[in-house]
C-alpha positions as YAML, in Angstrom:
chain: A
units: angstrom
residues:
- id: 1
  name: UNK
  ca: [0.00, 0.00, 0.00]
- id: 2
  name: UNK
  ca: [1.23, 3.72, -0.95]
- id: 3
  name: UNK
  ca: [2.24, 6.11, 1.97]
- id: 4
  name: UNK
  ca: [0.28, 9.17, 1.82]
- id: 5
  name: UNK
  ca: [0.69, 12.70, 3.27]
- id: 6
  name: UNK
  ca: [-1.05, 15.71, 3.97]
- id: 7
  name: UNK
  ca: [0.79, 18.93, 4.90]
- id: 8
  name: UNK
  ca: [-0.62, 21.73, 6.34]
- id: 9
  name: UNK
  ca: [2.26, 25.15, 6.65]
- id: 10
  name: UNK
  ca: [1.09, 26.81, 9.32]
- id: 11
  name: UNK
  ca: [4.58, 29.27, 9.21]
- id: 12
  name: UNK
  ca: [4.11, 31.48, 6.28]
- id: 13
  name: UNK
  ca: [3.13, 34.97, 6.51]
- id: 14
  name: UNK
  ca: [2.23, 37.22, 3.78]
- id: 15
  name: UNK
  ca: [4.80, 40.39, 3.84]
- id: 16
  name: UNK
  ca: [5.16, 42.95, 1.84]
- id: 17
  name: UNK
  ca: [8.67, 42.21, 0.40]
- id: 18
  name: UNK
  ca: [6.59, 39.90, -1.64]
- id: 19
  name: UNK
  ca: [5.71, 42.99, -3.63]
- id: 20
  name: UNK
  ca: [8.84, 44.65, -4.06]
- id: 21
  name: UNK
  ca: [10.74, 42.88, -6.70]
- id: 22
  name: UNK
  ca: [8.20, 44.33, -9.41]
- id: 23
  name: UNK
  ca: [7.53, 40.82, -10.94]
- id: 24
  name: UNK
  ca: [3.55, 41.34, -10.10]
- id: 25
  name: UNK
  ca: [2.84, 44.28, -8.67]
- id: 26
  name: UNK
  ca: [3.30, 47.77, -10.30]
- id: 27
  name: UNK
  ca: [2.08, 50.30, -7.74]
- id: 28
  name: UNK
  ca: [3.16, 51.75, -4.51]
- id: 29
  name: UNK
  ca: [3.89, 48.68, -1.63]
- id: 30
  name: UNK
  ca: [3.57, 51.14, 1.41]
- id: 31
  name: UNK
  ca: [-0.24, 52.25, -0.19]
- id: 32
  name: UNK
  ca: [-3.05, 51.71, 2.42]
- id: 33
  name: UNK
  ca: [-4.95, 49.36, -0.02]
- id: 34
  name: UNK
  ca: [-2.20, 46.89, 0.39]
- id: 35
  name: UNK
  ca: [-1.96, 46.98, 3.94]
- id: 36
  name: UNK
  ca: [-5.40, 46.48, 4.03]
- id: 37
  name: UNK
  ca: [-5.02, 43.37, 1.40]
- id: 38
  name: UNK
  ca: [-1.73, 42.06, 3.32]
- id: 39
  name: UNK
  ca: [-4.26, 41.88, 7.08]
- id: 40
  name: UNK
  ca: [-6.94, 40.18, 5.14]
- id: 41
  name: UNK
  ca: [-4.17, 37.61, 3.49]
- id: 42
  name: UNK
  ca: [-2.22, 36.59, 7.02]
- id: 43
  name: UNK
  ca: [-5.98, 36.86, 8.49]
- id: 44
  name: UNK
  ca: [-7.07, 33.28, 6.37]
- id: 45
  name: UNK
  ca: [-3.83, 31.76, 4.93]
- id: 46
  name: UNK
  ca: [-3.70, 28.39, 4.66]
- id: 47
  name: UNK
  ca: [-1.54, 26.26, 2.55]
- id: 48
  name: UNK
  ca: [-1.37, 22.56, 2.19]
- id: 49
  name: UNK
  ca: [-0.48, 19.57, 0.34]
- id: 50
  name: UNK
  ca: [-1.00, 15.97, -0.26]
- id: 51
  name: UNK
  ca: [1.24, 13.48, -1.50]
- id: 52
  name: UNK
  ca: [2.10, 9.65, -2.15]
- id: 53
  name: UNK
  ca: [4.88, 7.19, -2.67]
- id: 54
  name: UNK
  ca: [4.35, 5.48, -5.61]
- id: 55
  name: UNK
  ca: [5.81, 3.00, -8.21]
- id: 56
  name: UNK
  ca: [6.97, 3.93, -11.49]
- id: 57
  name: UNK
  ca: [6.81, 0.94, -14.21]
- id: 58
  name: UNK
  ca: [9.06, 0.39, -17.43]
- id: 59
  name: UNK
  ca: [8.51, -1.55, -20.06]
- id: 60
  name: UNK
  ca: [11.17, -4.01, -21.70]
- id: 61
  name: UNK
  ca: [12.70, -0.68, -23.06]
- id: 62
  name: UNK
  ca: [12.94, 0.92, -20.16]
- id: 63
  name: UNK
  ca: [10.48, 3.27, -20.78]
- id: 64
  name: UNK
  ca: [7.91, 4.82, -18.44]
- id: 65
  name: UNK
  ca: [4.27, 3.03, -18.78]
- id: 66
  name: UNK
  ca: [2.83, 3.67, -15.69]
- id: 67
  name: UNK
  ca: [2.99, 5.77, -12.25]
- id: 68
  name: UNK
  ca: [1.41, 4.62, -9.53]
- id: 69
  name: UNK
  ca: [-1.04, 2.42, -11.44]
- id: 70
  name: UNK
  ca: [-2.08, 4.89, -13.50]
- id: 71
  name: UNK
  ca: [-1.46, 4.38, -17.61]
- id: 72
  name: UNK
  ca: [1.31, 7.69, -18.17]
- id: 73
  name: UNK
  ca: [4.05, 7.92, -21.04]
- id: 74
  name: UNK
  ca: [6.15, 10.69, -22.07]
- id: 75
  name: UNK
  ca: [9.58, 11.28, -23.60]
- id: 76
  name: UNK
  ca: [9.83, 13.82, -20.28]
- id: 77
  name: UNK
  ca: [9.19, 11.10, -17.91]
- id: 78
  name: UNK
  ca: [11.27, 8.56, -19.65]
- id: 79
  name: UNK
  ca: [14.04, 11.21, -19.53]
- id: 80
  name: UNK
  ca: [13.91, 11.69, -15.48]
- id: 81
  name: UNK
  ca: [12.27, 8.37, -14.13]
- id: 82
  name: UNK
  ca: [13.52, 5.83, -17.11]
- id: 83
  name: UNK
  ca: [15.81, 4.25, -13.74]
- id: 84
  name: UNK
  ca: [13.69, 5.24, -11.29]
- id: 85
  name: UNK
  ca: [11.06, 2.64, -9.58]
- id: 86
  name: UNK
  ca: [9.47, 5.03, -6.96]
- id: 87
  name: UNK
  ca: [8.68, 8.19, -7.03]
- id: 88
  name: UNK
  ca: [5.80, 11.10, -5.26]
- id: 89
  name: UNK
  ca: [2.59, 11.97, -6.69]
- id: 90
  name: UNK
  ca: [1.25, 15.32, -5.23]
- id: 91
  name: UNK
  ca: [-0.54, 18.37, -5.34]
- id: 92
  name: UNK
  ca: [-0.19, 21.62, -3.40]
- id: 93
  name: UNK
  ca: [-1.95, 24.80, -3.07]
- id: 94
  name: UNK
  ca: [-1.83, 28.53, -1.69]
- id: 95
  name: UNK
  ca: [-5.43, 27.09, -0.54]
- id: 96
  name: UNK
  ca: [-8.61, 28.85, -1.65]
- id: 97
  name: UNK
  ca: [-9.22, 30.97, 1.80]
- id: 98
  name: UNK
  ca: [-6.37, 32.95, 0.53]
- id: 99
  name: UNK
  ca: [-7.14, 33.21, -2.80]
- id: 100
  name: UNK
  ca: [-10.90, 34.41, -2.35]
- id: 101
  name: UNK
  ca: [-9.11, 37.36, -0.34]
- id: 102
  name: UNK
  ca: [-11.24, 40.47, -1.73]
- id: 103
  name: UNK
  ca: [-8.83, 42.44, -3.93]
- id: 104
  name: UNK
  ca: [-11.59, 45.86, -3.51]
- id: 105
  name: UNK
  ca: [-11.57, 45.36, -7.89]
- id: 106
  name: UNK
  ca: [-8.31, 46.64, -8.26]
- id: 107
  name: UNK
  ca: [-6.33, 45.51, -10.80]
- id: 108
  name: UNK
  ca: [-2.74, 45.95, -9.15]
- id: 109
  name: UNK
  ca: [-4.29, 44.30, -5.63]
- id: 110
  name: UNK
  ca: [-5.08, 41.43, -7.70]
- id: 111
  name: UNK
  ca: [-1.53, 41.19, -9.26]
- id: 112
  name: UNK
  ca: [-0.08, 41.88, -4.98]
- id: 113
  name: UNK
  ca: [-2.49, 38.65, -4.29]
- id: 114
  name: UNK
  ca: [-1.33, 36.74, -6.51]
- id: 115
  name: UNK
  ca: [2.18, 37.19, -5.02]
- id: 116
  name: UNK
  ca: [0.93, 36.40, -1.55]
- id: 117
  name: UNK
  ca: [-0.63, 33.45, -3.23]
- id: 118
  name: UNK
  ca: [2.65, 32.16, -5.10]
- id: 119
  name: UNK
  ca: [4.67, 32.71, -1.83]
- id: 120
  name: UNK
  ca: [1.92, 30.30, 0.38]
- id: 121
  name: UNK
  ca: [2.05, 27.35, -2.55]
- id: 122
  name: UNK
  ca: [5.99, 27.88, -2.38]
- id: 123
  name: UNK
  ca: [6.11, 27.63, 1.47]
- id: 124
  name: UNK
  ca: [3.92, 24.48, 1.50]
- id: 125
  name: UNK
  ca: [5.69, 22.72, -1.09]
- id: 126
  name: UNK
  ca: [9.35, 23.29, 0.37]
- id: 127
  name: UNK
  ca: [7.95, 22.19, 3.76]
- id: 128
  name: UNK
  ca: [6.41, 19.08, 1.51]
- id: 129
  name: UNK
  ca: [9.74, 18.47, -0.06]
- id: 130
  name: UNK
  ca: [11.91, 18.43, 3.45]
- id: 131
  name: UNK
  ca: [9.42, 16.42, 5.12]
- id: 132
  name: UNK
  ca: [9.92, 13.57, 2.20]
- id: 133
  name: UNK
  ca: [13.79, 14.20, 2.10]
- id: 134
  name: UNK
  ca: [13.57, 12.95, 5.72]
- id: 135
  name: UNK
  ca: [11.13, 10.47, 5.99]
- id: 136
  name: UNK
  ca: [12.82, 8.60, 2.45]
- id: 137
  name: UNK
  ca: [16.39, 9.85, 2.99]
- id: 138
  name: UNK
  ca: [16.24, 11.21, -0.49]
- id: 139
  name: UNK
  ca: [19.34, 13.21, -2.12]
- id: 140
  name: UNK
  ca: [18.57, 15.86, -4.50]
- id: 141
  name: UNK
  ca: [15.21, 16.39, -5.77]
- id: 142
  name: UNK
  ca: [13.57, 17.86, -8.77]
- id: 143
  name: UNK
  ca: [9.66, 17.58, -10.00]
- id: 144
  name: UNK
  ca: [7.98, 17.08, -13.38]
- id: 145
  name: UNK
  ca: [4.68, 19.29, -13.76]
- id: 146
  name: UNK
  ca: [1.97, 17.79, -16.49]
- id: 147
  name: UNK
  ca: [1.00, 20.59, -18.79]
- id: 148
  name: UNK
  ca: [4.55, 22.28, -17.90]
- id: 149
  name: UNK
  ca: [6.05, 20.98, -21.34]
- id: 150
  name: UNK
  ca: [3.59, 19.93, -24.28]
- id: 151
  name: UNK
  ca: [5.23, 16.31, -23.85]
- id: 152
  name: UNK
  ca: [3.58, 15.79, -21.15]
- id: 153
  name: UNK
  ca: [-0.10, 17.22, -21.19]
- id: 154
  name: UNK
  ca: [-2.30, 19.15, -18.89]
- id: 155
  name: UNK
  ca: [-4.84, 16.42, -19.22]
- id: 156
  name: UNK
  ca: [-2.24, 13.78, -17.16]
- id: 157
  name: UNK
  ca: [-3.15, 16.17, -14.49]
- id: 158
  name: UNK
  ca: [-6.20, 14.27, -13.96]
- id: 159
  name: UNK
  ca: [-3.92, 11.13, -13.41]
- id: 160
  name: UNK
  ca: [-2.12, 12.77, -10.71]
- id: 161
  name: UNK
  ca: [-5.07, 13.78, -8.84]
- id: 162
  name: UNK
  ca: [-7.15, 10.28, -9.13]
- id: 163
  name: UNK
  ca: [-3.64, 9.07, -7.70]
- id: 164
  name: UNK
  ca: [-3.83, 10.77, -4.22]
- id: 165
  name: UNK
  ca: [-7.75, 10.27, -3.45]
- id: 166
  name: UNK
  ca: [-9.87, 13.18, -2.05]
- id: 167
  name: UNK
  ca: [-7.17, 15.95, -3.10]
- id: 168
  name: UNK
  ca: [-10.24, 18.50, -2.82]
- id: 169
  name: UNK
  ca: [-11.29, 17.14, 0.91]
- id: 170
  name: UNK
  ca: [-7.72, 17.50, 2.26]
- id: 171
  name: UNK
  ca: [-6.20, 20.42, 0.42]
- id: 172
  name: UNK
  ca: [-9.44, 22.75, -1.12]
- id: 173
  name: UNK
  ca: [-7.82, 22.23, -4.61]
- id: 174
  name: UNK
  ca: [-10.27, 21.38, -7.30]
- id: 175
  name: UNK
  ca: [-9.70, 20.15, -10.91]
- id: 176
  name: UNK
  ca: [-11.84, 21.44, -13.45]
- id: 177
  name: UNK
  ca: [-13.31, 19.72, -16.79]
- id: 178
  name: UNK
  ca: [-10.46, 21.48, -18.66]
- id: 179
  name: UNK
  ca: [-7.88, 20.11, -16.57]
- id: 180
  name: UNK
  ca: [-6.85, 23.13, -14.96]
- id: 181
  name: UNK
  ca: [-6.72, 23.78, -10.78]
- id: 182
  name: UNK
  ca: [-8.34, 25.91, -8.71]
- id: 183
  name: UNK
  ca: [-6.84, 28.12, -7.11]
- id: 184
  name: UNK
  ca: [-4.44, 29.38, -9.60]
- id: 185
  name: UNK
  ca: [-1.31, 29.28, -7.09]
- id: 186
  name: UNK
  ca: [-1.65, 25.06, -7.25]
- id: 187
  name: UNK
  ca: [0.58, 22.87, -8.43]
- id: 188
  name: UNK
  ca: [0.74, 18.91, -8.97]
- id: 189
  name: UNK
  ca: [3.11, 16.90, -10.42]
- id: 190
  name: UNK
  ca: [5.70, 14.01, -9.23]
- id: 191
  name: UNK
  ca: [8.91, 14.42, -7.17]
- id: 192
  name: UNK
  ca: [11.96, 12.88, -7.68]
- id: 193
  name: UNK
  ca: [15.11, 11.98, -6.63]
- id: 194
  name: UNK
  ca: [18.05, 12.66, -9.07]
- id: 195
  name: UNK
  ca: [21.49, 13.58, -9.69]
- id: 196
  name: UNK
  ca: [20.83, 16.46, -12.43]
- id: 197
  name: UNK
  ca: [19.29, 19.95, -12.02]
- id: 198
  name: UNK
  ca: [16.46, 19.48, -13.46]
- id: 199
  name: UNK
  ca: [14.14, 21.91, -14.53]
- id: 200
  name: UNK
  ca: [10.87, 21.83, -16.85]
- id: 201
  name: UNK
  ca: [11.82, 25.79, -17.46]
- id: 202
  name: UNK
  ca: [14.79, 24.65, -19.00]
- id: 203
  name: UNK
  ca: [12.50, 22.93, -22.09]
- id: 204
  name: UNK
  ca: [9.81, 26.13, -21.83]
- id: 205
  name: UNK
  ca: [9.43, 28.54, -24.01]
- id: 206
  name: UNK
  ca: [7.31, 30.42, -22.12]
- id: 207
  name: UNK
  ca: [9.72, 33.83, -21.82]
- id: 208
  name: UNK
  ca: [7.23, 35.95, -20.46]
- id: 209
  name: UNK
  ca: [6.32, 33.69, -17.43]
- id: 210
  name: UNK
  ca: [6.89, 35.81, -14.27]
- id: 211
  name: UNK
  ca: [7.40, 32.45, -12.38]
- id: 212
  name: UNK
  ca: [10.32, 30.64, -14.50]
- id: 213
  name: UNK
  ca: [13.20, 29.39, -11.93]
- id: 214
  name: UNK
  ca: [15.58, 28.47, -15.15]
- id: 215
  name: UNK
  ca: [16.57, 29.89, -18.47]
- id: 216
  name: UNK
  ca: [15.79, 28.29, -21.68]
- id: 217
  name: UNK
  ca: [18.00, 26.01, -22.86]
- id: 218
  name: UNK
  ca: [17.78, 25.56, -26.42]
- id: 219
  name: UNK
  ca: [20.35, 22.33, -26.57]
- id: 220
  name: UNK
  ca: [18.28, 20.21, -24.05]
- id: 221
  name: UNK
  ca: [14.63, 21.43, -25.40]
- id: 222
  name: UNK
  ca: [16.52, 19.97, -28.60]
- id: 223
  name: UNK
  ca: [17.98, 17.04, -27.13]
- id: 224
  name: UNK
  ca: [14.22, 16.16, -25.40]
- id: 225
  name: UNK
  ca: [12.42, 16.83, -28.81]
- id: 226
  name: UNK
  ca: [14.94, 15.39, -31.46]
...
């Protein structure tokens, strides 16, 4: 039987440095709208997660056919789990109390929310990742993201999430008919351990994503797509 997880971060607090790095919001950070925003964000925040251990199968060829039970192949997966007989489902979220935080219709709060919003989904999932570290003694780690790369499909999304059970009952994340998660600041995907810096930004040509941790690296989006 799997492991599974749920993580709750009960550490993070919305502040305003958030803000000041221009990457979302525009306007002025010491404004009285934002204070007002940043009370009602550290008033509700609550980010979680959920996540399993689960068994990645290979055909003769060594590449990936399944994950956890679930039918999934990809030239990205047979690139980062084509050794690999174990690795963790999840899905984690800023949570939706924080993202139904009223924004007063103002474009520019909205864009400051958002970065509160990032910052709770990136607190839960480091505390996510250092709790599995421990408990599996794991080395270096690195995550694949369906609908990151168009190798491997929004749509496997709904493999990941049938994976861990009632994601919506333990985390407030929902998936929609078109695949995509509510609220925006969620993430799901499967965990690794490896050797290499991986990243899916690396293959993503994406260049106006505010969110990329990686250049674009023409040779490897090459090497993945010869």
């Amino acid at each position: 039987m799997m492991e599974r997880f749920v993580f709750l971060e009960t550490d993070y607090v919305p502040d305003l440095d958030m803000l000041r790095d221009g990457k979302f919001y525009h306007g002025d950070v010491d404004s009285p709208a934002v204070a007002r925003l940043l009370e009602r964000c550290r008033a509700v925040v609550r980010p979680r997660a959920v996540a399993a251990c689960v068994e990645v199968s290979h055909d003769s060829e060594g590449h990936v056919t399944a994950v956890g039970g679930e039918e999934m192949s990809s030239p990205v997966l047979d690139g980062q789990l084509g050794k690999l007989h174990r690795a963790f489902a999840y899905v984690a979220t800023c949570g939706p109390e924080i993202a139904g935080v009223d924004y007063e219709g103002d474009d520019e709060l909205r864009r400051a929310l958002l970065a509160f919003c990032i910052g709770a989904l990136n607190a839960v999932t480091g505390k996510m990742t250092a709790a599995l570290t421990e408990r599996y003694h794991l080395g270096k780690t690195a995550v694949l993201n369906p609908g990151s790369l168009p190798e491997w499909p929004l749509a496997e999304q709904d493999k990941v999430f049938r994976l861990l059970g009632d994601v919506t009952g333990d985390t407030g994340a929902v998936l929609g008919e078109n695949h995509f998660m509510s609220p925006l600041a969620s993430s799901s995907g499967l965990l690794f351990e490896t050797e290499q810096d991986y990243q899916n930004c690396s293959y993503c040509t994406n260049f106006g994503c505010v969110i990329r941790r990686a250049p674009y690296d023409p040779e490897k989006a090459a090497q993945l797509r010869k």
